[in-house]
N, C-alpha and C positions, 0 to 999 in steps of 0.2 A: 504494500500500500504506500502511494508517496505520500510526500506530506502535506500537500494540499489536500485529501483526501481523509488525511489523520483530522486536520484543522475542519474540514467540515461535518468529521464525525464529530469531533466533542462539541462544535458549538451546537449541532443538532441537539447532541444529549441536553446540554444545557439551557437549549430551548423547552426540551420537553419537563425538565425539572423545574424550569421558572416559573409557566405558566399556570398549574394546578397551583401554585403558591399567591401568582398572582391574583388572581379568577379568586379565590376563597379572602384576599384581603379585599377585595371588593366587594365580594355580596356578604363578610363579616360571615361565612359560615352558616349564612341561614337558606336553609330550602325546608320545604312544608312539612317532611317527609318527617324530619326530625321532629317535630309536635304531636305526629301519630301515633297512635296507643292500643288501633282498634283493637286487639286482642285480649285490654284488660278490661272488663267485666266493671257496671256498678257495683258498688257495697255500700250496704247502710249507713259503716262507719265513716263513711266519706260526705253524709246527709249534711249541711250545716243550716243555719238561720243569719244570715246574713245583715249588715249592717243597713245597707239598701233591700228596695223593694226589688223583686223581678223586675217588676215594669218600669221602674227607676234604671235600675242596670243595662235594660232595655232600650231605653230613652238614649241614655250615654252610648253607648254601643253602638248605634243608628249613625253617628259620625263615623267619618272619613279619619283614618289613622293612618302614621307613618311610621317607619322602621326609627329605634332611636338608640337601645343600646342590645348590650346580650349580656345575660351570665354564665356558669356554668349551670344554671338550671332550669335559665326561661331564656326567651329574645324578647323586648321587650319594645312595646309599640303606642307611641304617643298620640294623646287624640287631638281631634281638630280644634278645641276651643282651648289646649295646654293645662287643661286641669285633670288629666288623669294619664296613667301608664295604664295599657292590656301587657300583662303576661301570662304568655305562653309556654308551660311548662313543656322543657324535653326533655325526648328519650332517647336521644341518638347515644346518649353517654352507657345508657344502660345496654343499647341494643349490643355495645361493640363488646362485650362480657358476657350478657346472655341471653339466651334465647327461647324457654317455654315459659309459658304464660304463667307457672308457678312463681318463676324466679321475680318475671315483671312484676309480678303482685307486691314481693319483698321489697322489691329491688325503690319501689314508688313508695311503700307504705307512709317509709320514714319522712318525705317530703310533703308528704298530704297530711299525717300527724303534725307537724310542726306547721303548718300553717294554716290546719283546724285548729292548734294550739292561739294561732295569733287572731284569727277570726272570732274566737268566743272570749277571750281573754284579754284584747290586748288589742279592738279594734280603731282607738284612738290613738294609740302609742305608737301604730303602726300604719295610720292611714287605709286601711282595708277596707274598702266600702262594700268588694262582692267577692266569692268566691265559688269554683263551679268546678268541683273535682267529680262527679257522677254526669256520664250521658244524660240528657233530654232531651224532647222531642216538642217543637211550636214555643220556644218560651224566648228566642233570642234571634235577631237579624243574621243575615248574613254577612259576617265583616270584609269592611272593604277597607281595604289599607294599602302603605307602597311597600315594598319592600326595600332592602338597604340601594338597590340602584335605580330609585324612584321608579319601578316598574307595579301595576296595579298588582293587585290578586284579591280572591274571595277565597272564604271558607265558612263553613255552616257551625258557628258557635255552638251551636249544639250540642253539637260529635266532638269537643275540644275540650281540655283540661285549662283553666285559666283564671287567674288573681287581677281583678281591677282593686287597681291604688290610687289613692290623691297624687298627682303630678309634688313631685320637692324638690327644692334646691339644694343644689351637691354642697354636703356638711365643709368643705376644704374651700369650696369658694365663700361659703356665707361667712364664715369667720374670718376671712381675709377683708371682708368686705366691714363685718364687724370692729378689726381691728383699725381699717384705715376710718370709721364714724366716729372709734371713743365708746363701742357699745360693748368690748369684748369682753368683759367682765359678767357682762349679762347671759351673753350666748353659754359664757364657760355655766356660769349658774343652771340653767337652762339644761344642758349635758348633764350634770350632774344630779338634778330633780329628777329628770328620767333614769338616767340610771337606778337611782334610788329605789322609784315605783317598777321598774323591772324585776328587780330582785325580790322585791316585794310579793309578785307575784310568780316568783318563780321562773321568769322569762329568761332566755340566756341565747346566748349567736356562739354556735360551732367558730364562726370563722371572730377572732380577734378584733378583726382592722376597723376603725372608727370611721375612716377617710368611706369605705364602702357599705358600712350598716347603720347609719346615719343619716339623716336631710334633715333640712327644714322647710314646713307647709311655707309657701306663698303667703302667708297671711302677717295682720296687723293685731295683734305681735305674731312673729313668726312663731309655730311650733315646731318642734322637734320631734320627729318618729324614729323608729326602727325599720330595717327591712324585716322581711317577711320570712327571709330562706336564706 
């Protein structure tokens, strides 16, 4: 082989290794596929009473949403008037581990415990206004959102596992913003009160980080939540 021939073998390679890398930072990893569940079954212990009404969740749902961030547990999608997040819980993480619908069940339990945990417990602390871990049938639109490369899509709420949150401001910029008004003192107080009633209640985050299980509501006074997950 000469070496012109080497030189367009590797940048080939190199083509073909950029691209899948490229392609997934642009659409942030999200295809529908990953939201899909259908093999896991209702269960009773998944029933919750909700903060909102159906018709209320409803109402909000009816708006045009956009892609906004992702975790390792949901993608999460911003609505048209910026006062709520949809998340869309995944299973892509479980699929790549396992695979009967036994394992699924386990594999989801603990995620749907912990934020039936914050739904009955803790739905102020944590901005939850709905929660929708059991199939239904006629109770929710069809949602119309973009996805991360502003491209539409629908799917039938219904058939979907998914946390509506009050939209909040990232806890690392409110405090900065706090710090440059003279109010930080207040915000740190604020941190703290929560914490307090968290513990109070038993409430606790696997993951440490302040910077990611933290915001503050939009509002006059801002409050401060938890995440969910």
């Amino acid at each position: 082989m000469t070496w012109q021939k080497w030189v367009f073998f590797l940048c080939f390679i190199s083509v073909c290794l950029v691209i899948p890398a490229g392609v997934k930072r642009l659409t942030c990893g999200f295809h529908r596929k990953k939201i899909e569940i259908s093999a896991l079954a209702s269960d009773p212990r998944w029933e919750t009473v909700s903060f909102f009404s159906d018709k209320k969740a409803a109402e909000i749902l009816s708006q045009k949403f956009r892609y906004f961030d992702k975790g390792l547990q949901c993608y999460v999608f911003l609505s048209e008037d910026e006062k709520y997040v949809l998340k869309l819980f995944r299973f892509d993480r479980q699929r790549r581990f396992f695979s009967s619908k036994k394992q699924d069940l386990k594999n989801s339990f603990q995620l749907f415990e912990s934020c039936k945990l914050a739904n009955e417990l803790a739905p102020e602390e944590t901005g939850l206004v709905y929660l929708h871990l059991n199939l239904t049938q006629g109770k929710f639109p069809w949602l119309q959102a973009k996805d991360p490369l502003g491209r539409f899509f629908t799917i039938p709420l219904d058939r979907y596992r998914f946390a509506l949150q009050r939209k909040a401001e990232p806890f690392a910029k409110t405090l900065f913003i706090a710090l440059r008004e003279g109010v930080l003192e207040q915000r740190v107080q604020e941190i703290s009160a929560l914490l307090e009633k968290r513990i109070e209640k038993g409430i606790g985050n696997r993951d440490p980080s302040l910077w990611r299980n933290f915001g503050f509501l939009k509002r006059k006074p801002l409050k401060l939540i938890l995440a969910i997950m």
